[in-house]
C-alpha positions as CSV (number, residue, x, y, z in Angstrom):
1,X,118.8,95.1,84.6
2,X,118.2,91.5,84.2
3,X,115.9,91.3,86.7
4,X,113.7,94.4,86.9
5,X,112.6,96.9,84.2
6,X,112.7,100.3,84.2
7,X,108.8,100.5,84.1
8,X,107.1,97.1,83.9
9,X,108.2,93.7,85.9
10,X,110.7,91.2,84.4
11,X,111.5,88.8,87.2
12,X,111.2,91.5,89.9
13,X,109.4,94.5,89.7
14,X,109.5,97.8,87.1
15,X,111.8,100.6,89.2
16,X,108.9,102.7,88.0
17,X,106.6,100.5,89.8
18,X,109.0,100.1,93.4
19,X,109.4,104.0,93.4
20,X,105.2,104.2,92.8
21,X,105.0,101.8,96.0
22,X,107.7,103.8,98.1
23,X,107.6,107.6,96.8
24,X,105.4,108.6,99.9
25,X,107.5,107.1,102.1
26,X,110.4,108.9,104.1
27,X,112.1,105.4,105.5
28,X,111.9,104.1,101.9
29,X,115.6,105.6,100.5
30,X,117.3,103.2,103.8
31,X,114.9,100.5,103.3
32,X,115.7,100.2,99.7
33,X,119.2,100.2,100.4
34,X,119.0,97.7,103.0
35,X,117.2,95.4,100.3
36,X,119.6,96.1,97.8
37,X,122.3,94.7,100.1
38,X,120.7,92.5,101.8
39,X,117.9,90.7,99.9
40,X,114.3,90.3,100.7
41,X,111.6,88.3,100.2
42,X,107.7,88.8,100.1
43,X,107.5,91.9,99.0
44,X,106.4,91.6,95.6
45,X,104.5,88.1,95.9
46,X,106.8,84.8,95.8
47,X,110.1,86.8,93.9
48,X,113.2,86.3,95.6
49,X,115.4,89.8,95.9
50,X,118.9,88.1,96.2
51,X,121.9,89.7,98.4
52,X,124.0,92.2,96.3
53,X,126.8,92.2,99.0
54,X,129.6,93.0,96.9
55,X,127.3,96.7,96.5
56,X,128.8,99.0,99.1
57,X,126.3,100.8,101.3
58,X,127.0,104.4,99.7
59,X,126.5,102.7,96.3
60,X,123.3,100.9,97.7
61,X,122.6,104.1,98.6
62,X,122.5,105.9,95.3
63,X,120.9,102.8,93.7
64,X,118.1,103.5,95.8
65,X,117.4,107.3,95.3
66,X,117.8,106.6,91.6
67,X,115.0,104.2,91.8
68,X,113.2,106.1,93.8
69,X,113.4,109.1,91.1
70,X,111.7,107.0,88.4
71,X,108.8,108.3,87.1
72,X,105.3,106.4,88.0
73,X,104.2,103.9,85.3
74,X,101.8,105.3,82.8
């Protein structure tokens, strides 16, 4: 919660605004999770998403539905 919203960007994006991006997309639940774990960069201009490695894979998981589930921004 330090780093993204639940609807508009703080350092990373709103969840509102990932699951808006992704809520078409049937890969996105794995991708998200992968992210989670992993980390990324790019995706949201220069923002660094840093590893969350001590997140288990069926916690990433859930993480990642949940966003997904947000309502789009208004």
């Amino acid at each position: 919660m330090a780093c993204h919203g639940l609807v508009r960007k703080q350092v990373g994006p709103g969840f509102a605004q990932i699951a808006a991006r992704y809520r078409n997309d049937p890969g996105a639940p794995t991708q998200l999770a992968t992210k989670i774990r992993n980390g990324s960069v790019g995706n949201w201009g220069r923002v660094i998403m840093p590893r969350q490695s001590r997140v288990t894979d069926s916690d990433a998981k859930a993480l990642a539905e949940w966003v997904l589930s947000q309502p789009s921004p208004p």
